[in-house]
C-alpha positions in Angstrom: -30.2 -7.0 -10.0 -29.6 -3.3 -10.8 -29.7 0.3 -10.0 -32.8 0.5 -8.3 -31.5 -2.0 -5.4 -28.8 0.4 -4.2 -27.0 -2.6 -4.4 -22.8 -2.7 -5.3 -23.0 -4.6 -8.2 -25.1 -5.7 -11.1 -26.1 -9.1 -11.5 -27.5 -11.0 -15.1 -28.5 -14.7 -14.7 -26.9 -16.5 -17.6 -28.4 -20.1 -16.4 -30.2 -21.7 -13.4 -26.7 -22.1 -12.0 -24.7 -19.3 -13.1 -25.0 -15.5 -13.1 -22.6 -12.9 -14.2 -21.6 -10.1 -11.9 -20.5 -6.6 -13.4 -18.9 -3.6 -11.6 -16.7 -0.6 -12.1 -14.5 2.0 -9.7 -11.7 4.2 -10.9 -10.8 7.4 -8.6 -7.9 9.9 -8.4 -4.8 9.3 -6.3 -4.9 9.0 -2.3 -1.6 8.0 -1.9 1.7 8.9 -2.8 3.4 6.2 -3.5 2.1 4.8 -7.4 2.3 1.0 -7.0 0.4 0.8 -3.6 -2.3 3.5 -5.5 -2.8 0.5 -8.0 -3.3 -1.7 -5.3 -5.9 -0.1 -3.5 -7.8 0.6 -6.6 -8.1 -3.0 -7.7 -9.1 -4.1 -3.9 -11.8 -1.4 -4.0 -13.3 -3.0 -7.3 -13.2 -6.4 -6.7 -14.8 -5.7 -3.2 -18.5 -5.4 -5.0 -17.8 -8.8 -6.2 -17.0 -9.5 -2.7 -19.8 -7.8 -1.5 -22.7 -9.8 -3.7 -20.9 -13.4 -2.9 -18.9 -13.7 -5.9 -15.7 -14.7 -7.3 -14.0 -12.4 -9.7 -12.3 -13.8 -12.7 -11.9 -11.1 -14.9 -10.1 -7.4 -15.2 -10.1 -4.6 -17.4 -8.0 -1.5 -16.4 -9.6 2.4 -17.1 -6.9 4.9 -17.0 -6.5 8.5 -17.6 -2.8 9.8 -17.2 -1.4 13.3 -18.2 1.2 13.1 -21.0 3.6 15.4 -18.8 4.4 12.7 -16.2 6.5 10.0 -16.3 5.4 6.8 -17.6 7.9 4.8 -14.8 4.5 6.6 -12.5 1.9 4.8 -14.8 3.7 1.7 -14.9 4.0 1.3 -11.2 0.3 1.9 -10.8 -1.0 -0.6 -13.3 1.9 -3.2 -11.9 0.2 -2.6 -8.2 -3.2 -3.2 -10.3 -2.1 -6.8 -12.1 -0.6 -7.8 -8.8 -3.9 -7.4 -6.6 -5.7 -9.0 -9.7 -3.9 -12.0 -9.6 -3.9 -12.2 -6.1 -8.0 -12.3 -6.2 -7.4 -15.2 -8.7 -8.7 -13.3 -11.7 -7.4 -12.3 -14.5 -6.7 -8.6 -16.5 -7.3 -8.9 -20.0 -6.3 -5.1 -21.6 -8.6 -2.1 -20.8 -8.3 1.9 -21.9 -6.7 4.7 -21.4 -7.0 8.5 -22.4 -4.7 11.5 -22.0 -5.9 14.5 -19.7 -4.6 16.6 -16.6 -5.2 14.6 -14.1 -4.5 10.9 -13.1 -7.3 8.3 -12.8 -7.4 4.9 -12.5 -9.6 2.0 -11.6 -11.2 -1.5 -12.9 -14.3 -2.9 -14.5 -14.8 -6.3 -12.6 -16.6 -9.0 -13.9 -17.3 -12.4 -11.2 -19.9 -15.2 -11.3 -22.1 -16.3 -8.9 -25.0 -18.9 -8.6 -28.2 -17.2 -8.9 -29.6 -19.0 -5.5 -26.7 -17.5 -3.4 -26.6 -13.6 -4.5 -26.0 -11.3 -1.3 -27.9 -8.5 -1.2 -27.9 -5.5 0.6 -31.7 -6.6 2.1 -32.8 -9.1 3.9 -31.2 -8.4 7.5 -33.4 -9.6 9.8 -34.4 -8.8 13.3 -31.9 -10.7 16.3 -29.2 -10.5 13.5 -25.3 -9.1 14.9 -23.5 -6.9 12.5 -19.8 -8.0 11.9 -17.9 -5.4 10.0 -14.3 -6.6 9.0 -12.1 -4.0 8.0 -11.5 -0.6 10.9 -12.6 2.9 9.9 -10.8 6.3 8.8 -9.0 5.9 5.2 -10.9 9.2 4.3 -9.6 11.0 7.2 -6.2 10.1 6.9 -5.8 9.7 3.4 -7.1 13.6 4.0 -4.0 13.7 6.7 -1.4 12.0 3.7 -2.3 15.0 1.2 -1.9 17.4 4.0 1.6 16.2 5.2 0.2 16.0 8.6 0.4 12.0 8.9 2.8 9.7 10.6 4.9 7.2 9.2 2.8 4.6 11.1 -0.5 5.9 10.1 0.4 6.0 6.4 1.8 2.0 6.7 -1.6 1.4 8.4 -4.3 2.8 6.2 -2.0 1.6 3.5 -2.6 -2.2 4.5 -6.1 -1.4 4.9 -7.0 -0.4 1.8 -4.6 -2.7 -0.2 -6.1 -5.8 1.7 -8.3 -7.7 -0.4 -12.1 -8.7 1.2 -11.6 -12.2 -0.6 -10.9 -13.8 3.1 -14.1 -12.7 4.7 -16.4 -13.3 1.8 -15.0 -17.4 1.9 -15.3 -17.3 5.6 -18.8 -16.2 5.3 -19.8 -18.3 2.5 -21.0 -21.4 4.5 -22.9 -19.5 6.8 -26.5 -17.8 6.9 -25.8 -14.4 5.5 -28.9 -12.0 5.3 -27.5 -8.7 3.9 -23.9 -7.9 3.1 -22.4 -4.5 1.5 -18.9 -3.1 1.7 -18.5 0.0 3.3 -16.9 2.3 0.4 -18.1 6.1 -0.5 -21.6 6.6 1.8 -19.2 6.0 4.7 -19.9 3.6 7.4 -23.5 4.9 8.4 -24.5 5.3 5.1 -23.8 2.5 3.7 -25.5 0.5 7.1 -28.6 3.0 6.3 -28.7 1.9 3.0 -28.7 -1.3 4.5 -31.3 -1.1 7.4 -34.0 0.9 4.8 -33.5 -1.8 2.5 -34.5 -4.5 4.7 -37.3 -2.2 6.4 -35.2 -3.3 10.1 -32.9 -0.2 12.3 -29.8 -1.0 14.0 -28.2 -0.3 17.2 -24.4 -0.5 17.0 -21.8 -0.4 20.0 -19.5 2.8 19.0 -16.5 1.1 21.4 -16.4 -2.4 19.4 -16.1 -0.6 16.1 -12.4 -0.9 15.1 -10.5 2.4 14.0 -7.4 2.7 11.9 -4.6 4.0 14.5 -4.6 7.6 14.4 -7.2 8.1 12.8 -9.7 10.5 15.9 -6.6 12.7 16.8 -7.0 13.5 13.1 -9.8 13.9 12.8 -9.4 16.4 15.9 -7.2 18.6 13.7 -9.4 19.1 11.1 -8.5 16.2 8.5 -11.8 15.9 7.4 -12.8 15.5 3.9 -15.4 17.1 2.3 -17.4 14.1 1.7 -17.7 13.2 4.9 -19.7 16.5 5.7 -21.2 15.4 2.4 -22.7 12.1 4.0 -23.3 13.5 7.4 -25.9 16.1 5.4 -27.2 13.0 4.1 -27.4 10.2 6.9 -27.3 12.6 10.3 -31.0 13.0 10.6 -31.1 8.9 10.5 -29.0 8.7 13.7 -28.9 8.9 17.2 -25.6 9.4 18.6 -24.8 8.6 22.5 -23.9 11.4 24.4 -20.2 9.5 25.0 -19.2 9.9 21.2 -17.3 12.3 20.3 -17.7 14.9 17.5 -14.5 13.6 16.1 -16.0 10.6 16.7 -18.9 10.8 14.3 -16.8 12.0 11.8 -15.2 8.7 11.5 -18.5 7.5 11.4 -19.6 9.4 8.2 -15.8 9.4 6.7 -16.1 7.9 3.2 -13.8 5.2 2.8 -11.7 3.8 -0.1 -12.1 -0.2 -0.3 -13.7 -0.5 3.1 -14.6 -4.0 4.6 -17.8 -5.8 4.5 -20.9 -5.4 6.5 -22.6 -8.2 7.4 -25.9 -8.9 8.7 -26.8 -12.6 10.0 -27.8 -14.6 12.4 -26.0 -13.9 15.8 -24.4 -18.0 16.3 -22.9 -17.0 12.4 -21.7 -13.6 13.7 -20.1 -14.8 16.1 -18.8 -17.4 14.4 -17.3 -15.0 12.0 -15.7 -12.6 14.8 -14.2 -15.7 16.7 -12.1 -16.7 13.7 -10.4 -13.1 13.3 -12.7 -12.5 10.1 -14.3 -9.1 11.7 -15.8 -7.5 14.5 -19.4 -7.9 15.7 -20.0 -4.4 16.5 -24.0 -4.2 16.6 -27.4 -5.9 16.4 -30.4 -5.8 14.0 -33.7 -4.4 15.6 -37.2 -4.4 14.1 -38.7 -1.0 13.3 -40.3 0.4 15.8 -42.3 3.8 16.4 -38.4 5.7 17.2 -38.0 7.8 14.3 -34.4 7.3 14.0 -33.2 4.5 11.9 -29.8 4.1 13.7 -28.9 4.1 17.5 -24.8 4.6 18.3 -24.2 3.8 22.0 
């Protein structure tokens, strides 16, 4: 597997029973506070593992960091980066760094996987319920953080969001039927369910009310605290949906807001989905439909 299935990761078969899973992410601050930054940046890499059925099991930290700042900065971040590492059960083995303005950091994941089990962002199949595990709005109120406009409570809450790893729902899901998975990261929800739905030549119809949202995050979203990539996807994705007349223009925004290690989205049958949303493990928030002669690929009622 590679580029040309708009997939998260790549995937190279070493044997008939083991394949070798390779990502990257790395990304500027969206938090204040160093250590949780290096937290959320491993999660958000070790999510494509996540994301294509895999286990990670190896690290390798990118940096860039200005020589002006402290180094106490850089050493919380790569400390919050080890510690959500070993947490996932892998391990960092070095990496690189380079000196310029403006702090960066991030991961190069490696995980394995047996060929015969790979999810893929295809496959979803008609009568399948979409669980999606993790709510929606980091971009909006990470947008709110740099502002100074968010709440103590908001910033604890998208905090635990982002730094909570995926590795529960992907072992929760591995016994079961899954027909399409992804992690919902950059493209923002509907982009990342388009990607989805076109890959697997299906549309979806998803219930706006069961979709969870981070606390705070509309009213935000109400003030302005978009960020630009959410108009970004929107340009992108809008002409793909149908929006109910009951959502909300601040609504849709949370809809399109691109999100920093987002939770899976999982397509499969609806016994497994429910399965998956009685044990705590996510929400089942929508339905697989077969194409039909509606010109939209997504429905949101």
């Amino acid at each position: 597997m590679g580029a040309d299935t708009a997939d998260d990761a790549a995937v190279y078969k070493l044997t008939d029973e083991l394949a070798l899973i390779n990502t990257l992410d790395f990304f500027t601050p969206m938090l204040d506070d160093p250590y949780s930054f290096g937290q959320v940046a491993a999660a958000n890499a070790l999510s494509d593992v996540y994301a294509m059925g895999g286990k990670p099991f190896l690290a390798l930290n990118i940096v860039v960091y200005p020589r002006k700042l402290p180094l106490e900065i850089l050493e919380a971040i790569l400390r919050g980066g080890a510690d959500k590492v070993l947490e996932a059960g892998a391990r960092l083995a070095g990496g690189h760094s380079i000196a310029e303005h403006s702090p960066m950091y991030g991961l190069a994941i490696s995980g394995l996987i047996h060929p015969d089990r790979i999810w893929t962002n295809g496959g979803a199949k008609p009568g399948d319920g979409l669980v999606l595990t993790k709510p929606l709005g980091s971009g909006i109120l990470c947008t709110a953080i740099k502002g100074g406009l968010a709440k103590a409570e908001e910033i604890a809450a998208v905090t635990e969001v982002m730094t909570t790893l995926n590795a529960r729902a992907a072992k929760a899901a591995a016994d079961l039927e899954v027909h399409a998975c992804t992690d919902i990261t950059g493209f923002g929800f509907l982009g990342h369910l388009a990607e989805m739905m076109l890959a697997s030549n299906t549309r979806a119809e998803i219930d706006f009310d069961s979709i969870p949202l981070i606390a705070g995050v509309v009213e935000q979203a109400n003030m302005g605290m978009v960020p630009g990539g959410a108009h970004r996807n929107r340009d992108y994705t809008g002409c793909m949906v149908q929006f109910s007349k009951n959502v909300s223009g601040a609504e849709t925004d949370v809809l399109f807001d691109p999100q920093t290690s987002g939770g899976l989205l999982f397509s499969l049958p609806e016994r497994d989905a429910r399965a998956l949303a009685d044990q705590q493990i996510g929400w089942l928030i929508g339905q697989v439909l077969p194409q039909g002669e509606d010109r939209k690929l997504l429905h949101i009622v």
